[in-house]
C-alpha positions in Angstrom: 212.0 60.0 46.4 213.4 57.2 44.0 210.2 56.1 43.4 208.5 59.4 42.4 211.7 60.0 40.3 211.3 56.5 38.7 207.5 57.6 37.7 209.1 61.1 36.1 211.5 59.4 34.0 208.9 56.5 33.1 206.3 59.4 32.4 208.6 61.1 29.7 210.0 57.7 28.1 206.3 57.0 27.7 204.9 60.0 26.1 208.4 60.4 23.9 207.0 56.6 22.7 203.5 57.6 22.7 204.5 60.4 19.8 206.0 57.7 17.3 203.1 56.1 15.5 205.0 52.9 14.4 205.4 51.4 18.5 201.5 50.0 18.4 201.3 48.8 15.0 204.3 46.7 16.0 203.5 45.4 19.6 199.8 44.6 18.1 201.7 42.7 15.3 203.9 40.7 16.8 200.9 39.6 19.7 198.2 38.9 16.3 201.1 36.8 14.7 201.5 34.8 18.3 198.0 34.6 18.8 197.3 32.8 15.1 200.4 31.0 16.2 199.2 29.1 19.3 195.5 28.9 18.1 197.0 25.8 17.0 197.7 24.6 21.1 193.9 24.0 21.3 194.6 20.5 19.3 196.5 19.1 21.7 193.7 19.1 24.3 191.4 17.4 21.9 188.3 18.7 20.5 185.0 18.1 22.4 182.3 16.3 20.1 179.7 19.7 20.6 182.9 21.9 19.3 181.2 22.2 15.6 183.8 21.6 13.0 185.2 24.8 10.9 185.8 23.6 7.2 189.6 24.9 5.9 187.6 27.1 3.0 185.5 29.0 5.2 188.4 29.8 6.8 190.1 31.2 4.2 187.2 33.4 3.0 186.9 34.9 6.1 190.5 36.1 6.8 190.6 36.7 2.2 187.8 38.9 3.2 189.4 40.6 6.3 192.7 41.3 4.9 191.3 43.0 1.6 189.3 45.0 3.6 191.9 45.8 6.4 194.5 46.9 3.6 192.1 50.2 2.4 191.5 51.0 5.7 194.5 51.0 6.9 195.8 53.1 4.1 192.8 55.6 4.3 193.1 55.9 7.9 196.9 56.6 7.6 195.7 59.5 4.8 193.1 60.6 7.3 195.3 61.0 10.0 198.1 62.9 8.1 195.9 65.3 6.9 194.6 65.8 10.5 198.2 66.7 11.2 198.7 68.9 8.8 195.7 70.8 9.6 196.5 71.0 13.1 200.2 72.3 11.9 198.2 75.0 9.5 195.2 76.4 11.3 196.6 76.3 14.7 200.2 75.8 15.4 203.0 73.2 14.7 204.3 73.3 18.3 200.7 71.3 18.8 201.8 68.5 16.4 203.1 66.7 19.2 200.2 66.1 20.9 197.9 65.0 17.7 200.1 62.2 17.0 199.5 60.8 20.3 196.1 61.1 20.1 195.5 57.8 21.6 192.3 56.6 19.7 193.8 57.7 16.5 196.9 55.1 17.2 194.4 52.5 19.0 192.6 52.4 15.7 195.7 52.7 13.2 197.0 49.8 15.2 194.2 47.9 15.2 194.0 48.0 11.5 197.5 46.9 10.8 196.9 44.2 13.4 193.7 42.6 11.4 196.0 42.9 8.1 199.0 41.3 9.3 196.6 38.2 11.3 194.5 37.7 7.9 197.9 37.4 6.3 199.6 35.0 8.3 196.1 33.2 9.4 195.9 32.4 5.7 199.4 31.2 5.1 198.8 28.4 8.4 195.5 27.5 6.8 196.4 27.0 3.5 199.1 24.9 4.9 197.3 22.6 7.2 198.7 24.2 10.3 195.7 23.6 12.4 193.6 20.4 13.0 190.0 20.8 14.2 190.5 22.4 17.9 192.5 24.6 16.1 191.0 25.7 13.3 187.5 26.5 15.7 190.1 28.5 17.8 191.0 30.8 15.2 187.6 30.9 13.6 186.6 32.2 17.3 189.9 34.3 17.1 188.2 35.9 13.6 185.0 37.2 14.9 186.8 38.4 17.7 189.1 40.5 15.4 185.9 41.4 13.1 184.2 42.7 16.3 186.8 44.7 17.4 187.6 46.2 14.1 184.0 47.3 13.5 183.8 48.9 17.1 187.1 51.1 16.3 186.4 51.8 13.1 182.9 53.5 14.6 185.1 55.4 17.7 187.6 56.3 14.8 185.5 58.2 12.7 184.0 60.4 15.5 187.0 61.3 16.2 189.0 61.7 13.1 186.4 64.1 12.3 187.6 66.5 15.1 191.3 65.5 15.1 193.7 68.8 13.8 190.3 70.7 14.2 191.2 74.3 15.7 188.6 74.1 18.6 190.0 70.3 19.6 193.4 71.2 19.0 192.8 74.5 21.8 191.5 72.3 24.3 194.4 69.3 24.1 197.3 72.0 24.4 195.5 73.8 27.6 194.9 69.8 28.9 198.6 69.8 27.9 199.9 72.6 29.8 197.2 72.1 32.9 199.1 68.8 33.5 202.7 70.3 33.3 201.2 73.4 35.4 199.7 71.2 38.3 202.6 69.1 38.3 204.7 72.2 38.8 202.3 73.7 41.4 202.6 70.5 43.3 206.3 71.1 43.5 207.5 74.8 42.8 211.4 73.3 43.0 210.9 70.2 41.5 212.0 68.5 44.7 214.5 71.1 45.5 215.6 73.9 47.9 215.6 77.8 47.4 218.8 79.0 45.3 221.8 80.2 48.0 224.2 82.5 47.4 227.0 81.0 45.0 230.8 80.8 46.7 233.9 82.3 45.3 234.9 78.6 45.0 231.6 77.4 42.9 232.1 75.2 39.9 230.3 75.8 36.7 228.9 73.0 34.5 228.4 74.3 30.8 226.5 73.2 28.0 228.2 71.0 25.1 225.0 70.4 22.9 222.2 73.2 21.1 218.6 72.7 22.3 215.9 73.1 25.1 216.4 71.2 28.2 213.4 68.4 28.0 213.7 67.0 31.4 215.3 67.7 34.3 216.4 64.8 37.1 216.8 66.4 40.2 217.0 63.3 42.3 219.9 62.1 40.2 221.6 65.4 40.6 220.7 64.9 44.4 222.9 61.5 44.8 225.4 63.2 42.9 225.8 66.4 45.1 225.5 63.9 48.1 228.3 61.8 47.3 230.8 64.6 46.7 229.8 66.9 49.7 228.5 69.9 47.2 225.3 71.4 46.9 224.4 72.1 43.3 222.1 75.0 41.7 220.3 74.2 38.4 220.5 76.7 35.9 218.8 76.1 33.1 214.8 74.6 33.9 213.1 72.8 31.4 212.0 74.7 28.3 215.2 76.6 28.3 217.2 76.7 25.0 220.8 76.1 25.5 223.6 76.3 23.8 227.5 75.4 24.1 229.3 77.5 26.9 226.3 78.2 28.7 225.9 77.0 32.1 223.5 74.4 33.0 224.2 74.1 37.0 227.0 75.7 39.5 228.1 73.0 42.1 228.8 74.9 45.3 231.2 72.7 47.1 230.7 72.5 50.9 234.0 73.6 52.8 235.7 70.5 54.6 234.3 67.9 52.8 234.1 68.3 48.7 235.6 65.1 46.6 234.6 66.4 43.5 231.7 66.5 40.9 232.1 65.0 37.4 230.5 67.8 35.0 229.7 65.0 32.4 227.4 62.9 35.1 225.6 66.5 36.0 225.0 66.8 32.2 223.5 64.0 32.5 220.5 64.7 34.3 219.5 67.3 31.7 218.3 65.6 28.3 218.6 67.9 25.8 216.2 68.3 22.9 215.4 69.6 19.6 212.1 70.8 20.5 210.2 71.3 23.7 208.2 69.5 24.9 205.0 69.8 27.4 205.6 67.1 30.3 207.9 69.6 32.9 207.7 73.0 31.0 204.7 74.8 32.2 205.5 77.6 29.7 205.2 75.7 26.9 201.6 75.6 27.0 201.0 78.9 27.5 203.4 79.6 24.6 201.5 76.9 22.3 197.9 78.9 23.0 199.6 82.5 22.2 201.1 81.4 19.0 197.5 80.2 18.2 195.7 83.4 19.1 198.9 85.1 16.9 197.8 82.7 14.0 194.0 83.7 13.9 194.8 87.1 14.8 196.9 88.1 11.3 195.4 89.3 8.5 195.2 86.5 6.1 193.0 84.6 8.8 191.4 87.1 11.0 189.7 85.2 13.4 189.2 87.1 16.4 186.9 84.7 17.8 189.5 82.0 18.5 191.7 84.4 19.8 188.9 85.3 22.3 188.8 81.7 23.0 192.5 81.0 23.6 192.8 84.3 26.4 189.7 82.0 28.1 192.2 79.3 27.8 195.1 81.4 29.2 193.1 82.6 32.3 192.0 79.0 33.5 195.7 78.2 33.2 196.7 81.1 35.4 193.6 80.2 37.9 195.1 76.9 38.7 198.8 78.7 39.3 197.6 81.5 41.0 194.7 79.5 43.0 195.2 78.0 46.4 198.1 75.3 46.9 196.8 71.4 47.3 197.2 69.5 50.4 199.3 67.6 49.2 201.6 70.2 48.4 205.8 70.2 48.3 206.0 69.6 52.1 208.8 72.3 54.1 211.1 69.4 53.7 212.0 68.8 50.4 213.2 65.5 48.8 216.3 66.7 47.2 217.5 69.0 49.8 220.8 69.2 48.1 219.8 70.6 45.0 218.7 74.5 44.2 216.1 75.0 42.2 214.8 78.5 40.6 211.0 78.9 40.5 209.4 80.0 37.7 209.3 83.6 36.6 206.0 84.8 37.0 206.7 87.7 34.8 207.6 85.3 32.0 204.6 83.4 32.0 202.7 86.4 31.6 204.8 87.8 28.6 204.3 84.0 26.7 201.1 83.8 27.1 200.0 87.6 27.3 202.9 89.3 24.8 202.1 88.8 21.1 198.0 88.4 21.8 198.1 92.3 22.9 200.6 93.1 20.1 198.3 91.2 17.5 195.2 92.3 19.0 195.8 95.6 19.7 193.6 96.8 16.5 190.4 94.5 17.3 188.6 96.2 19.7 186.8 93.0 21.3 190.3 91.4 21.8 191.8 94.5 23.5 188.7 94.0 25.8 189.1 90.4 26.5 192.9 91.1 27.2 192.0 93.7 30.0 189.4 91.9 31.6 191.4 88.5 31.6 194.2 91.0 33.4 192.0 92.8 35.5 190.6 89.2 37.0 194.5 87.8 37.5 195.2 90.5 39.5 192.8 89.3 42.0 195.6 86.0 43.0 197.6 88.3 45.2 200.3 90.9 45.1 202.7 89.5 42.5 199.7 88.8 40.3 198.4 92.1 40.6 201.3 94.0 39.5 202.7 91.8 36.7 199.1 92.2 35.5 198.7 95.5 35.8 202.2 96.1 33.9 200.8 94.7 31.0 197.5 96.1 31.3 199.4 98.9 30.7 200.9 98.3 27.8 198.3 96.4 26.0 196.5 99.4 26.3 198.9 101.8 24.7 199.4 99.5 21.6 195.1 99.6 21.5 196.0 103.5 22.1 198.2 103.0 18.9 196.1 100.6 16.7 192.7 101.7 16.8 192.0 104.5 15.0 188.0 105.0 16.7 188.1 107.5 19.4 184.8 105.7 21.1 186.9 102.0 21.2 189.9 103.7 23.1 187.3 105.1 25.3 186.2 101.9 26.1 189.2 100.2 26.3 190.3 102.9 29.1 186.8 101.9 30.9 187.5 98.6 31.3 191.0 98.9 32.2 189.7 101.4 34.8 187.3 98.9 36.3 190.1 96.6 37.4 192.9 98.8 38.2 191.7 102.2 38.5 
């Protein structure tokens, strides 16, 4: 249990870093700057007579040559990228922005660029200085083609994908590989680790909310040693992706009877990080929320683009699949790690209205969309009972906004057809 909780917390410390673009440049800097550094340690082996000898001025050409260059790349590649964001933010939604900036070739390259600056740089101040002797100088001549190579071969990988990065069709596919993650992770383990919510005692202590945001992450198996300790079992409240505010509960402690020593609110609060934005890592909703707001985007009038909506409902449906589908074998096992801690499941009926809610209200006056909002319906209903009706609910209603919207009495015929094919 501590390890898998270990691996959680490392997981979101890593892709919190991965979404600031300044952490590469500066671990690539400071490992060029060491490696022009001990380039010089080769001269105190000695230089074999068939090592050739590397004058001082070709030396400096080279890295005058590479940090020139490396200084308008680096700049246009920063442009590049920012306008990649900014597209992302415009044609498809800002809540994807997150996931473009830690687009890893992107930073790979923007890092690699600032690396090759920053060794020319401090390669030519050493040279110019008489840092090296002969092992050393054919060291970092070696260290320069090495860099030149590696330069060339990003710059190459770059461009290919710079010119899909903030695209709409790319930006589609990275939130659903977004919220497939978070959904499989939560399919794995419907509680997080936890045990079904109990009935709350007349003695229960509530633990309320002193900051304004959406819970981020949640650590059950901190919560676990906590309600351990003090003899309590404690219910979470408010799952990841929920926004929050002061004097709303975040978890009741439900003290056992003979035992209870107590449970300090401000170490519960501290297994829920609170953030300004959501993010993707344990709220499975936030996917399916990032898709609709797309299909919203392409479906208003200034864009209409039913075509991508068409494609985002594709989107929606594989997402569902993998909830809906069968469980893994290496599913949440009858006894759970935290067995001490309540956790709520997620509300089927929620995930439907974020994903399925403001498509059908958007849609409702295209015709191909109403279509491809039934049939996507009428195929979930096929994972079971719960599936079935939440499905055939809206279903429902879609169809009475297309009843509303379209003004062809042929396209409201066929919209009933298809709705009739799946639920009768």
């Amino acid at each position: 249990m501590k390890t898998d909780a270990l691996k959680d917390r490392l997981r979101f410390i890593t892709n919190r870093i991965r979404e600031h673009l300044w952490f590469r440049p500066a671990v690539i800097s400071l490992v060029v700057v060491g490696a022009v550094l001990l380039a010089r340690v080769a001269d105190g082996f000695g230089a074999p007579q068939w090592v050739p000898e590397v004058s001082q001025d070709t030396l400096v050409k080279l890295l005058t040559v590479l940090s020139g260059s490396m200084l308008v790349i680096a700049t246009f590649a920063v442009g590049s990228m920012v306008a990649a964001y900014d597209a992302a933010s415009r044609t498809a939604t800002p809540r994807s922005f997150s996931l473009i900036l830690a687009d890893d070739v992107s930073q790979n390259a923007l890092s690699a660029f600032i690396g090759a600056f920053i060794f020319s740089i401090v390669g030519l101040v050493a040279v110019e200085n008489s840092y090296y002797g002969r092992g050393g100088r054919f060291t970092l001549f070696l260290l320069v083609l090495i860099v030149f190579a590696v330069v060339v071969l990003t710059f190459v990988r770059w461009v290919d994908r710079i010119a899909r990065l903030g695209r709409l069709g790319p930006t589609i596919k990275r939130v659903e590989s977004a919220g497939e993650v978070s959904i499989k992770r939560r399919k794995h383990s419907p509680r997080m680790g936890g045990v079904e919510v109990t009935e709350r005692p007349d003695n229960a202590e509530m633990v309320k909310v002193e900051a304004i945001g959406y819970v981020a992450r949640l650590d059950v198996a901190f919560l676990q040693s906590l309600a351990e300790k003090s003899a309590a079992r404690i219910e979470v409240v408010a799952l990841p992706g929920k926004f929050v505010f002061p004097g709303e509960s975040l978890a009741v402690v439900k003290p056992d009877k003979d035992d209870y020593s107590g449970v300090d609110p401000d170490k519960v609060r501290k297994a829920f990080v609170i953030s300004e934005d959501r993010t993707f890592d344990e709220d499975p909703r936030f996917g399916l929320v990032a898709l609709s707001e797309i299909a919203s985007r392409a479906l208003s009038p200034g864009v209409n683009d039913p075509g991508t909506a068409i494609e985002v409902i594709s989107s929606v449906v594989r997402l569902f699949s993998i909830w809906g589908g069968d469980a893994d074998n290496d599913a949440e096992s009858s006894k759970p790690e935290s067995d001490r801690v309540e956790v709520p499941e997620l509300s089927l009926d929620d995930m439907f209205n974020d994903a399925f809610g403001s498509v059908a209200r958007d849609g409702a006056g295209q015709i191909e969309v109403v279509i491809r909002v039934q049939k996507a319906l009428g195929s979930l209903a096929g994972y079971g009972d719960d599936f079935a009706a939440i499905a055939d609910r809206h279903s429902r209603v879609a169809l009475k906004r297309a009843k509303n919207a379209l003004s062809i009495e042929e396209d409201i015929e066929r919209a009933i057809e298809v709705r009739a094919q799946y639920f009768g």
